[in-house]
C-alpha positions in Angstrom: 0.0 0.0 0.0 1.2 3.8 -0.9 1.4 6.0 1.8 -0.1 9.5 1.1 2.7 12.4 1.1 1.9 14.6 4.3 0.9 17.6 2.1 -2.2 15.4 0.4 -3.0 14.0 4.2 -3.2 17.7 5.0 -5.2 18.2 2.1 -8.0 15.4 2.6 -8.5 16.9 6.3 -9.3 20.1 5.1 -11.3 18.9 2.3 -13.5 16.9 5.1 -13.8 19.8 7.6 -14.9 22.5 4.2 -17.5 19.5 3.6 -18.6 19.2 7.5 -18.6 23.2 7.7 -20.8 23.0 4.6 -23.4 20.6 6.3 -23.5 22.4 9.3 -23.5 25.6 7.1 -26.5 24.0 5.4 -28.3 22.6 8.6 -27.9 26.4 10.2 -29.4 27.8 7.5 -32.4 25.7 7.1 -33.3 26.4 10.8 -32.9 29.5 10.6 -35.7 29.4 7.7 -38.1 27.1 8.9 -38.6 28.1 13.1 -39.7 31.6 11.1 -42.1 29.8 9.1 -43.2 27.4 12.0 -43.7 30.8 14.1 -45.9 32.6 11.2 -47.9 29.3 10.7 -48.8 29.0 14.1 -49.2 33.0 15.0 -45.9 33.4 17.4 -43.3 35.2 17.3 -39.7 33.9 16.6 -38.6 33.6 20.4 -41.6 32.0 21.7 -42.1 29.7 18.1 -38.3 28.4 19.5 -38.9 28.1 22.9 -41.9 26.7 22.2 -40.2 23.8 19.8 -37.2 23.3 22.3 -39.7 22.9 25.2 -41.9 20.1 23.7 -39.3 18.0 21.6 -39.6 20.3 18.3 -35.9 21.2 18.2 -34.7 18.1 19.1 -36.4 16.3 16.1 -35.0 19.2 13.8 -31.7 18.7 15.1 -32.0 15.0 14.1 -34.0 15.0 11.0 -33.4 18.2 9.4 -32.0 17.0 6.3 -35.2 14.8 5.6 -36.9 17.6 6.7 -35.4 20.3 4.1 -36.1 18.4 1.4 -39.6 18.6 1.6 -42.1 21.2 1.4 -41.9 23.9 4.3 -46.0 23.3 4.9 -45.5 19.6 5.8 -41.7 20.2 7.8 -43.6 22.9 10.1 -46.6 20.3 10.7 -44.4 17.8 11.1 -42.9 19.8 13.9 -46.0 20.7 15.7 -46.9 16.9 15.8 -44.0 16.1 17.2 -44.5 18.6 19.7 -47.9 17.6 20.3 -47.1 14.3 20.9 -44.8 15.6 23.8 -47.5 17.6 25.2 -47.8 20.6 23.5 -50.6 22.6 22.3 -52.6 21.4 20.1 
């Protein structure tokens, strides 16, 4: 087996961290679209639409599942939040 010259090691790392800054680049970004639309669909502002979703599970399940999540439609991402949420005893 060839071993990799230290500059290409070097090289691969940084590739991997640009790709993970990218996915969390990507995962920041869609939360910081959809708790908006979460808060306008269910009349709240921004702060109580997240304190809301971190009380009752909401943030938790976008944490996990937000790439699932983007790739849908925003109607059914923010319902699918607010039955999670539900679930765990929030408003319904």
């Amino acid at each position: 087996m060839e071993k990799k010259p230290y500059l290409c090691k070097k090289l691969d790392i940084a590739m991997a961290l640009r790709s993970l800054d990218k996915e969390i680049s990507d995962k920041v970004n869609f939360m910081t679209f959809i708790i908006p639309e979460f808060a306008k669909s269910y009349k709240m502002n921004i702060q109580e639409a997240y304190l809301y979703l971190e009380q009752y599970g909401g943030m938790d399940y976008l944490d996990k599942c937000w790439w699932a999540l983007h790739t849908d439609n925003p109607f059914w991402a923010v319902r699918d939040m607010f039955e999670v949420c539900k679930n765990n005893g929030g408003k319904q």
